[in-house]
C-alpha positions as CSV (number, residue, x, y, z in Angstrom):
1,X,0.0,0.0,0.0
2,X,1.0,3.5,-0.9
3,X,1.3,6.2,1.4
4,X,-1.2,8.0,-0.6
5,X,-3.5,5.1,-0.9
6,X,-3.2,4.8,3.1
7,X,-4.5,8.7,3.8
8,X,-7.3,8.2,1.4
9,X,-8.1,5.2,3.4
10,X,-7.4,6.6,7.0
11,X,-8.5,10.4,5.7
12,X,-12.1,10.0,7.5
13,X,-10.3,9.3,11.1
14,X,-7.8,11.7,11.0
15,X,-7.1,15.6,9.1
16,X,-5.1,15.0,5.8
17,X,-2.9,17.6,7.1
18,X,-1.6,15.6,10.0
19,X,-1.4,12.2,7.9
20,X,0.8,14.0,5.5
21,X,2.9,15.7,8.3
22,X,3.3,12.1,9.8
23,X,4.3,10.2,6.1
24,X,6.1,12.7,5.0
25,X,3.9,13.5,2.1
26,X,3.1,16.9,1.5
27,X,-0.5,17.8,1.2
28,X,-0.3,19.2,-1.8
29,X,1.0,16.2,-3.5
30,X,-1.8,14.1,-2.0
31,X,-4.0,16.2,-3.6
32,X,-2.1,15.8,-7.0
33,X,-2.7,12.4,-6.5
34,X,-5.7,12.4,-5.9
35,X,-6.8,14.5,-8.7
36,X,-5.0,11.7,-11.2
37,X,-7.2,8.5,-9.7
């Protein structure tokens, strides 16, 4: 599993903001992803 794939799974228990902080992941980039799904 991705990082990314594991915030979108995990993003309705916790902010995006703090997953990112804790993976490393910027949220912008998350949000990249996302848009490309």
């Amino acid at each position: 599993m991705s990082r990314y794939h594991f915030i979108d799974a995990h993003r309705a228990d916790y902010p995006v903001r703090r997953l990112c902080q804790v993976l490393l992941v910027t949220p912008s980039r998350y949000y990249a992803w996302c848009q490309g799904q």
